[in-house]
C-alpha positions as CSV (number, residue, x, y, z in Angstrom):
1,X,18.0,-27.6,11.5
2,X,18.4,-26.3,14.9
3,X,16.2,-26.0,17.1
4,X,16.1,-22.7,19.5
5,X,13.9,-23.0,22.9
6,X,10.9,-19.8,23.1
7,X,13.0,-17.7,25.5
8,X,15.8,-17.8,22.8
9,X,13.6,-16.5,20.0
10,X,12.2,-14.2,22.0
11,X,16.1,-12.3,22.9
12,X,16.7,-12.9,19.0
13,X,13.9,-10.9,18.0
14,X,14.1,-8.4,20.5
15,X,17.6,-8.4,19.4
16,X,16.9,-7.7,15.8
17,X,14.2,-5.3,16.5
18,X,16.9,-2.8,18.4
19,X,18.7,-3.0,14.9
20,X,15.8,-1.4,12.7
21,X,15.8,2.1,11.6
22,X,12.5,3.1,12.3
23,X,11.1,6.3,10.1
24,X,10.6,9.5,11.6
25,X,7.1,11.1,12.1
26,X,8.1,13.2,9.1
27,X,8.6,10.7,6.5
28,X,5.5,8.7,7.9
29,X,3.1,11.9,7.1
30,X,5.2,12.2,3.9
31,X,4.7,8.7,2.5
32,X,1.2,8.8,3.4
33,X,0.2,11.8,1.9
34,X,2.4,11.0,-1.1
35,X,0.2,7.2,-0.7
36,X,-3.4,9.4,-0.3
37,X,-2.3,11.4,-3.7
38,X,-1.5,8.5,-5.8
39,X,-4.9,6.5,-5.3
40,X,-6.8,9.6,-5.7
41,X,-5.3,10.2,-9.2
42,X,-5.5,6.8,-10.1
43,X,-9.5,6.7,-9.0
44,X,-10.0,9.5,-11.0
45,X,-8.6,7.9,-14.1
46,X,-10.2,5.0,-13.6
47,X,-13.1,6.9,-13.0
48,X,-12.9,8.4,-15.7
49,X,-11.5,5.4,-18.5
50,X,-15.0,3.2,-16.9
51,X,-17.2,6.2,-18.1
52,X,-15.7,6.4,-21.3
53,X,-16.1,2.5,-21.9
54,X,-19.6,2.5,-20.2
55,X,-21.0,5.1,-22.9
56,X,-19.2,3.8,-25.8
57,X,-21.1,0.2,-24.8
58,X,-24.3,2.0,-24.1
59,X,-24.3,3.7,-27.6
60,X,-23.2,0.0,-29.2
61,X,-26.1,-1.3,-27.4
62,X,-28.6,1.4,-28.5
63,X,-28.6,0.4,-32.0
């Protein structure tokens, strides 16, 4: 295994960072909104399953 002094790593990475396609502001905004809408539906099912479950438990427990 080689080892590389600091200073080295540190033109590597900088290197390798001026390779990366960063995303534009659009697809940032899209992927979060698209992020935001996916946890909200899956809340509300969950939401929504847990309610079920809680009052068919309550009515087991009732008798």
């Amino acid at each position: 295994m080689v080892k590389t002094s600091p200073i080295q790593f540190l033109r590597q990475v900088k290197q390798e960072v001026k390779k990366v396609t960063w995303p534009t502001k659009k697809d940032v905004v899209r992927a979060t909104i698209m992020v935001i809408t996916i946890v909200a539906i899956a809340a509300a099912f969950f939401f929504v399953v847990d309610s079920i479950f809680g009052a068919i438990v309550r009515a087991i427990f009732r008798y």
